[in-house]
C-alpha positions in Angstrom: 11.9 -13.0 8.0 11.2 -11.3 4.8 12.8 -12.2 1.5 14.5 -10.0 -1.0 14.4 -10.4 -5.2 17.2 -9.4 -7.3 16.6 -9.7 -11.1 18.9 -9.6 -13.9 18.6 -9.6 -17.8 20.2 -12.6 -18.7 24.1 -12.2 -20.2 24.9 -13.7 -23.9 28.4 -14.1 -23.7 29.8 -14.6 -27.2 31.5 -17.7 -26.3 28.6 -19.2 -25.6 26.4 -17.9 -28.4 25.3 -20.1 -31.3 24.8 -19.8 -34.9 21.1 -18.7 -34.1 22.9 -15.6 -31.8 21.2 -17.4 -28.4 23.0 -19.2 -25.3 22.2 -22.9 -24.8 20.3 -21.9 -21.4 17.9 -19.5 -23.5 17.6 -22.5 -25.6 16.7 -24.6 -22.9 14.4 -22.0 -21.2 12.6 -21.5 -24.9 12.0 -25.1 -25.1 11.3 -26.0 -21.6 9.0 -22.8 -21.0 5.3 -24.4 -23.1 6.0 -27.5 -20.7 6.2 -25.5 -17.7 3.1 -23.4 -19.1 1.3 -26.6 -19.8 1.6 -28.3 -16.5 0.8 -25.1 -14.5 -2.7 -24.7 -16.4 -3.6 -27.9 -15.5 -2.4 -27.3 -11.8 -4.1 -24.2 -11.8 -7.4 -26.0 -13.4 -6.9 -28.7 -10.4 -6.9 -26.2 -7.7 -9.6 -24.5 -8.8 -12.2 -26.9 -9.7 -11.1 -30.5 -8.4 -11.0 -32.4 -5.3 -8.6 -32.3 -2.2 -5.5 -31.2 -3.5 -2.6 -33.6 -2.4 0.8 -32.2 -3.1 2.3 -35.7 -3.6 -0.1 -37.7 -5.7 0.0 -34.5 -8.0 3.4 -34.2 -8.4 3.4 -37.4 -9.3 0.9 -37.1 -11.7 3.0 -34.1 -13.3 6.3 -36.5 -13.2 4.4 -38.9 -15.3 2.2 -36.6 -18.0 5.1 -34.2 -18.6 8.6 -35.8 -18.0 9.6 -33.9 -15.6 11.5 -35.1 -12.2 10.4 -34.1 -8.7 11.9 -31.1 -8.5 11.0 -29.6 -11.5 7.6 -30.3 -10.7 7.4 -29.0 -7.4 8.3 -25.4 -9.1 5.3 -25.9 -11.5 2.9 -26.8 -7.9 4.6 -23.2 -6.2 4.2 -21.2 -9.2 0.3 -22.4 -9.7 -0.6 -22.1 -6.7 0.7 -18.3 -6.0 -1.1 -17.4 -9.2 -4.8 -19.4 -7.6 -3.9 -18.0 -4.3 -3.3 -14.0 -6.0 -6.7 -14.5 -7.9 -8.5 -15.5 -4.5 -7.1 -12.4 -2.9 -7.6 -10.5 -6.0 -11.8 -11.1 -5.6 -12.0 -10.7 -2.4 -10.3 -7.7 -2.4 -12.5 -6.4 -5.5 -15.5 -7.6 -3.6 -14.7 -5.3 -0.7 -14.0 -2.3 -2.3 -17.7 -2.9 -4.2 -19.0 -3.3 -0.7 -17.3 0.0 0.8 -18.8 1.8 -2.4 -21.8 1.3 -1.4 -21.5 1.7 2.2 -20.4 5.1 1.2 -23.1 5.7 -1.5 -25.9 4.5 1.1 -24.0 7.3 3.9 -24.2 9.8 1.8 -27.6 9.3 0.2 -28.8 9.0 3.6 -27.1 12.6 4.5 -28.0 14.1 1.4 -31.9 13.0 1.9 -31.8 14.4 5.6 -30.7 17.5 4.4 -33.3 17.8 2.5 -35.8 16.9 4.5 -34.4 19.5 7.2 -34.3 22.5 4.6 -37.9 21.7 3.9 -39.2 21.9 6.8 -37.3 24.9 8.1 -38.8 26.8 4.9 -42.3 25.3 6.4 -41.9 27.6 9.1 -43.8 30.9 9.5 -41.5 33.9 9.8 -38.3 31.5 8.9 -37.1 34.9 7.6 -36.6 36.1 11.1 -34.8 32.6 11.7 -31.3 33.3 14.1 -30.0 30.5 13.0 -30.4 30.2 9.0 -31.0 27.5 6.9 -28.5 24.3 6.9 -29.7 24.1 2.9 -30.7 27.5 1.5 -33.0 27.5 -1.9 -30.7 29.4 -4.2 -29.6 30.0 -7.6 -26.0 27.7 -8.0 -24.0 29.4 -10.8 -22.3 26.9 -11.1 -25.2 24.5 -12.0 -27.4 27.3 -13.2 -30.4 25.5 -10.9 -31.5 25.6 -7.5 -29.2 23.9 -5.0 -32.2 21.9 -4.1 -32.8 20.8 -7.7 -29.2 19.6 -8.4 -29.0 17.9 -5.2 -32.1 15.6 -6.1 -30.4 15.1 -9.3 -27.5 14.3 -7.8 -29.3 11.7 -5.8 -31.1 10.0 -8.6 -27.5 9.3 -9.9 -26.4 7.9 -7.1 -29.3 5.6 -6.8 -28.7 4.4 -10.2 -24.8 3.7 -9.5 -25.7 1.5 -5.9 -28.2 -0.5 -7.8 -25.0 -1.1 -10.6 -22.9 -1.5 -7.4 -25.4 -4.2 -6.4 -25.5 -6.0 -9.5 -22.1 -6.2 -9.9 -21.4 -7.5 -6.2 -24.1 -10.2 -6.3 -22.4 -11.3 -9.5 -19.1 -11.6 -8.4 -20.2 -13.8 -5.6 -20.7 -16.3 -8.1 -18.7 -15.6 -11.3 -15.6 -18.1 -11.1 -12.5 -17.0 -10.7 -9.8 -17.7 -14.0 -6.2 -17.6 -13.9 -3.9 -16.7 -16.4 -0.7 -18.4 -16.8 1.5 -16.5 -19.1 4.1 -17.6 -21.5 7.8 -17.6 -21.2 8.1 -18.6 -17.7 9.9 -21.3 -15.6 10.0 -21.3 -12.0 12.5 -23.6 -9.7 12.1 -23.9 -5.9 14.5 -23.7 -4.1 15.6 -25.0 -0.6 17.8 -24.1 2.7 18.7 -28.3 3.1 20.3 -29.0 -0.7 23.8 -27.8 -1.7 23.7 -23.8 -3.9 20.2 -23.5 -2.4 18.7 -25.3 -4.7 19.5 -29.1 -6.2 18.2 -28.2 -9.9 19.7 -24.8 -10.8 23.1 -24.3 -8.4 25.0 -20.8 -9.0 28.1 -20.2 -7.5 28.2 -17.1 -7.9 29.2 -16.8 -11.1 28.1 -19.6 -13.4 24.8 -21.4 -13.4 24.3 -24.9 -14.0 20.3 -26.2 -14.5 19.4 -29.7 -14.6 17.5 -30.6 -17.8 13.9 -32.6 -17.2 14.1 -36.1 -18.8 11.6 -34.6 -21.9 14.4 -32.8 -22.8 17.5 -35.0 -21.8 17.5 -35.8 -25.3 18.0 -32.6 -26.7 20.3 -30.6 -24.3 21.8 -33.5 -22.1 21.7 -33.3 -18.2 22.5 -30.2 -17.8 22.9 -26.8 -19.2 25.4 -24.0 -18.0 25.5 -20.3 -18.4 27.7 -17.7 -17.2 25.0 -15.1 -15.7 27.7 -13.4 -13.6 26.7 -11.8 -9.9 23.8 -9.4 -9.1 25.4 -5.8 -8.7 24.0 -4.4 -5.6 25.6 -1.2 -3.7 23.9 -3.0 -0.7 24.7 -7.3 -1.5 22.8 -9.0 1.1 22.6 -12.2 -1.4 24.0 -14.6 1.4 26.3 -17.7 0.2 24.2 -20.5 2.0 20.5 -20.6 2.4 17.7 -21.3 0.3 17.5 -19.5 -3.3 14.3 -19.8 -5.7 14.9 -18.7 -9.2 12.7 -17.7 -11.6 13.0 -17.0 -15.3 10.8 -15.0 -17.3 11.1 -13.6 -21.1 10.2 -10.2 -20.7 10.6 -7.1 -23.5 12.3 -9.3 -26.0 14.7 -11.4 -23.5 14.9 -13.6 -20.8 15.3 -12.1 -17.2 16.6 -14.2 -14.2 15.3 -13.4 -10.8 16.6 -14.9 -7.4 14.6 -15.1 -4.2 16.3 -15.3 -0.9 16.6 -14.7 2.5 18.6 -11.6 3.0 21.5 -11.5 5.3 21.5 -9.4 8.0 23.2 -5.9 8.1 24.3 -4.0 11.3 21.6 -2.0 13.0 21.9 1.8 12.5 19.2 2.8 14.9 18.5 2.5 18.3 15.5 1.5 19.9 12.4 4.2 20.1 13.1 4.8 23.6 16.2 7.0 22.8 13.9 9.0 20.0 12.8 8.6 17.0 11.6 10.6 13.5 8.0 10.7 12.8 7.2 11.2 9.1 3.6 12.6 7.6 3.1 11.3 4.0 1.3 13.6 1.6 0.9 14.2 -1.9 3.5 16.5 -2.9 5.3 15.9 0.3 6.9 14.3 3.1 6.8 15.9 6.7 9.4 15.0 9.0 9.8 15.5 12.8 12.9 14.3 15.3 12.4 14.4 19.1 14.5 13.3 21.9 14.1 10.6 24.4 11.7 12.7 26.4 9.2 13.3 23.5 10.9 17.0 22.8 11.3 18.6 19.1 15.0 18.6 18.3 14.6 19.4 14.3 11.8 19.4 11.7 11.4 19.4 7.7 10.1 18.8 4.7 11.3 16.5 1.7 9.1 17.5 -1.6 7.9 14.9 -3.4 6.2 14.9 -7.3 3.1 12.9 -7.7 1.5 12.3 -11.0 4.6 11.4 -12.8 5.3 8.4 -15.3 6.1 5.3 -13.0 9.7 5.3 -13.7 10.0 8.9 -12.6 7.9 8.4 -9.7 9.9 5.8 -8.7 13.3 7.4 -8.8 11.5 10.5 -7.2 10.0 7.9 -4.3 13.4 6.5 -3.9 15.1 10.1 -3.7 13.0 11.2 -1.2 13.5 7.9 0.9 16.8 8.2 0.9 16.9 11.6 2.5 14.7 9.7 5.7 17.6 6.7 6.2 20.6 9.6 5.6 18.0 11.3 8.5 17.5 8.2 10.6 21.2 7.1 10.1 22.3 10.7 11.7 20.2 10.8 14.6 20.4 6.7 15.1 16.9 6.2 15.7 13.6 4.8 13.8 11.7 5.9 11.6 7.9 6.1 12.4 5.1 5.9 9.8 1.4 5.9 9.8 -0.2 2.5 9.4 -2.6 3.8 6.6 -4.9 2.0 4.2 -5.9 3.9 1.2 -8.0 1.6 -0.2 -11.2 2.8 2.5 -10.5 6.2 0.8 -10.4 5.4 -2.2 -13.6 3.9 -1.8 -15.2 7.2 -1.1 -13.8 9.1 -4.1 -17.3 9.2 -5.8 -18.2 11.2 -2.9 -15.5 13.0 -2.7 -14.4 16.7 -4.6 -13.0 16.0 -7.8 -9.5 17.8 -6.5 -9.4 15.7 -3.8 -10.2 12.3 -5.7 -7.4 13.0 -8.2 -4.8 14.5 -5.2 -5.7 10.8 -3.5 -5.9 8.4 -7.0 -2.1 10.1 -7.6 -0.6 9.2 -4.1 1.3 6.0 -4.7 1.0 5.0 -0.8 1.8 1.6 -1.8 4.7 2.0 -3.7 6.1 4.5 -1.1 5.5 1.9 1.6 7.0 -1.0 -0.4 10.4 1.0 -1.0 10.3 2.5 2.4 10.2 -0.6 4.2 12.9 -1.9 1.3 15.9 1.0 1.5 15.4 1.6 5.3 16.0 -2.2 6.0 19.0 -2.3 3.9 20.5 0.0 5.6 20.2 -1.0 9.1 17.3 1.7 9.8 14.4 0.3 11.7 10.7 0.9 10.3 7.8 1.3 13.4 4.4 1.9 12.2 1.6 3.4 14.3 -2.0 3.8 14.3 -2.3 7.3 12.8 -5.9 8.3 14.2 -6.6 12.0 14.8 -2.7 12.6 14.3 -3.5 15.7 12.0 -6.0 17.2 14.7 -4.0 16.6 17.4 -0.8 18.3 15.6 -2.7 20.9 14.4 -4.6 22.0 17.8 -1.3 21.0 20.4 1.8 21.6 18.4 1.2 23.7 15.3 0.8 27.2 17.0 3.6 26.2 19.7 6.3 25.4 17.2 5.3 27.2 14.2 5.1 24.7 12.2 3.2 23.4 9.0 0.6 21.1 9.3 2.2 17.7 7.7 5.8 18.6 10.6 3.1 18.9 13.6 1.2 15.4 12.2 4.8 14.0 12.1 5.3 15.0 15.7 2.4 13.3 16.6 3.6 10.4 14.8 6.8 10.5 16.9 5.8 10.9 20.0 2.2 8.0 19.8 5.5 5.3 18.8 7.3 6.7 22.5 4.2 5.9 24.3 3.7 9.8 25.3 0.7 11.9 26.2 -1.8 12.8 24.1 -4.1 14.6 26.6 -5.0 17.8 25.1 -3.7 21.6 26.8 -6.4 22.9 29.4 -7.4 25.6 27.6 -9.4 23.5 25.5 -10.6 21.4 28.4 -11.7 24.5 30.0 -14.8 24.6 27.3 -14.9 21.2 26.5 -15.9 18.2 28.5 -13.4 15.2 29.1 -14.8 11.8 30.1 -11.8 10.4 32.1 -13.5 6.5 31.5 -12.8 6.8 27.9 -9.8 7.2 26.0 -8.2 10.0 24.8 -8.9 9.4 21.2 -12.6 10.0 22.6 -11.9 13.3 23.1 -10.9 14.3 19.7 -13.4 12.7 18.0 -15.9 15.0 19.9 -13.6 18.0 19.2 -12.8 17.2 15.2 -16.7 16.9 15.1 -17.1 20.9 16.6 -14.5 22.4 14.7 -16.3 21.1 11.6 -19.6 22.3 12.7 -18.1 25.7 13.9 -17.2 28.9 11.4 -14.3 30.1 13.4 -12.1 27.2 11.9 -12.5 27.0 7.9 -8.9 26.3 7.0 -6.0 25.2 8.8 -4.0 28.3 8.7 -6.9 29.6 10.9 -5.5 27.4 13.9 -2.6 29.8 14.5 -4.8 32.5 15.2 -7.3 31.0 17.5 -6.3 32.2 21.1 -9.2 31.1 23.0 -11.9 28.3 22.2 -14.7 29.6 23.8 -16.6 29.2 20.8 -16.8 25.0 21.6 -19.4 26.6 24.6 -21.8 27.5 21.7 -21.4 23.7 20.5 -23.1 20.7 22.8 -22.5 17.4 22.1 -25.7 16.6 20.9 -24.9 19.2 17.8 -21.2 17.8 16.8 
């Protein structure tokens, strides 16, 4: 099960303040904190470059070098090695985005060449004037560019050679470069665990007051233990259970120290049903979020759109994220179903943006899809609203071609449909009067089918927008369009 985080600036209560107007715990955590720091480096320094890690034999090592007991040490193990472990996924995460960069550079280079090599030789023709067909790549004047189309595509290319050979460079180098680690300052971390009393042997809370057991470096200095009175964690949803494991971890942040708890959350009553009963699909844009409900037999019941401002400061675009999520569980709490989302991955698009239009690279680089996911996942769970995610593949086409013209609705609300109904298991067969001028192989999938049609409706001039798919009333046209030319 997942875990929760609550985090807290830590209280000074004036009866507990000294003359130097600090608690005896931010004392403790002030003094203890360069320990911590300095047996994490050299955890992080053994991970990364020495032998066979064994837990024990290190921990030991730590008891001995710093001072610390058992427990205090297996914090400084947990916390070095989520920091090696989040570098390691760090580079290989960089390293694939370098290599989707230039998978996409080398496509479109290769695209970009072809086309130039088909404009020249339909120019090599005699009589291309008297050409039915046209050229895919006129020679004309760009306003724009003041220069021949031709001319500022091979300019175009040249710079895209130069930034796959950087690409290159960079990816070969990363290969080897070793990875570093920072361990920042102010920070002590204490594991916890679901066997000892309070969830944890060396810092037990009840609730109200905290009491943390003092390594034997500092016994001298602050005693056995120290004690604060941090108060609860004020939650409109508490799911901070009384028993089970709690990890705590202190950090000084923006001029004080912050307490954070880590736990797994208790459970809270189920608002929604299973997807069998229905469910809300929901489209996530940038600018905003389209919603669909159907019934138990894949029928619309109710559409709609929740707006949502992109671009904003992160605070704002938080609470904006959070207002808009809030509407979905108020939705999904109504009609006691789930909510469906798309399973997508905006890091392959993102790897495109250089070839990309510069509207479309800043719409995409100002989508927090992360974020949105992350509090999504968050505020539906805590409130008892179950979270399904589904492959989204041609869910746009399909809504725009099936359901867009039949409902009347927009785009995102038809894609949200689709979302809906692909959770329930329904049909996604498309209506016949497509299938009357375009071919379905019954041995493939569906999705099969799509494909073949999104590649037409690019190639074709009756389509150019998707407002233009409430005015097509017969598609013909896909006759004019084999295979071999989508």
């Amino acid at each position: 099960m997942s875990t929760l985080t609550y985090c807290k600036g830590l209280p000074t209560p004036e009866s507990e303040m000294n003359v130097l107007g600090q608690t005896e715990l931010e004392m403790f955590l002030q003094a203890y904190a360069p320990i911590f720091r300095s047996a994490a480096i050299e955890t992080v320094n053994h991970l990364l470059y020495g032998d066979e890690f064994n837990k024990s034999q290190w921990n030991t090592h730590l008891q001995k070098t710093y001072g610390i007991n058992k427990r205090h040490a297996n914090g400084v193990i947990s916390f070095a090695k989520g920091r090696v472990d989040a570098a390691k996924t760090h580079r290989e995460l960089h390293i694939k985005t370098i290599v989707g960069k230039i998978k996409s550079i080398e496509k479109w280079l290769k695209s970009s060449e072809r086309k130039l090599k088909l404009a020249r030789k339909f120019y090599a023709k005699k009589n291309w004037q008297d050409s039915k067909t046209g050229c895919n790549f006129p020679l004309s004047i760009s306003l724009k560019y003041r220069d021949t189309n031709w001319s500022n595509l091979r300019f175009q290319i040249h710079g895209k050679k130069r930034k796959l050979s950087l690409f290159k460079n960079k990816l070969e180098h990363l290969k080897v470069k070793p990875i570093r680690v920072w361990v920042p300052h102010g920070n002590v971390f204490i594991v916890g665990s679901k066997d000892e009393s309070c969830g944890n042997q060396v810092a037990q809370w009840d609730g109200q007051i905290i009491k943390i057991r003092v390594p034997e470096c500092l016994e001298s200095r602050f005693g056995k233990t120290v004690s604060s009175s941090i108060g609860n964690f004020d939650r409109i949803i508490f799911r901070l259970p009384s028993q089970g494991s709690k990890t705590w971890h202190f950090f000084y942040k923006n001029g004080r120290w912050v307490a954070a708890v880590q736990f797994t959350p208790k459970a809270v009553k189920q608002q929604s049903q299973t997807v069998s009963y229905g469910c809300i699909g929901i489209d996530m844009n940038p600018g905003s979020i389209g919603w669909a409900y159907v019934d138990n037999e894949g029928n619309l019941k109710a559409t709609g759109q929740i707006p949502l401002q992109m671009g904003l400061p992160s605070g704002k675009q938080d609470a904006t994220i959070v207002d808009a999520i809030l509407q979905l569980a108020s939705l999904g709490i109504s009609f006691e179903c789930p909510v469906i989302c798309e399973e997508l991955d905006f890091s392959d698009k993102k790897e495109r943006l250089g070839e990309e239009s510069r509207k479309y690279a800043r719409m995409l680089s100002s989508w927090a899809y992360s974020r949105f996911h992350e509090l999504l996942q968050s505020i539906l769970s805590n409130r008892g609203v179950e979270l399904i995610t589904v492959n989204p593949a041609y869910s746009s086409l399909i809504g725009l071609v099936k359901y867009m013209k039949m409902y009347g609705l927009s785009s995102a609300t038809a894609a949200a449909l689709v979302i809906a109904r692909r959770a329930m298991r329904l049909s996604e067969k498309p209506q016949s009067s497509i299938t009357a001028y375009a071919s379905v192989n019954e041995d493939k999938h569906v999705w099969s089918f799509w494909s073949q049609l999104n590649k037409k409706i690019k190639r074709s001039s009756e389509i150019n927008r998707r407002h233009d798919y409430f005015t097509v009333s017969n598609w013909s046209f896909l006759d004019n369009l084999s295979d071999g030319e989508a």
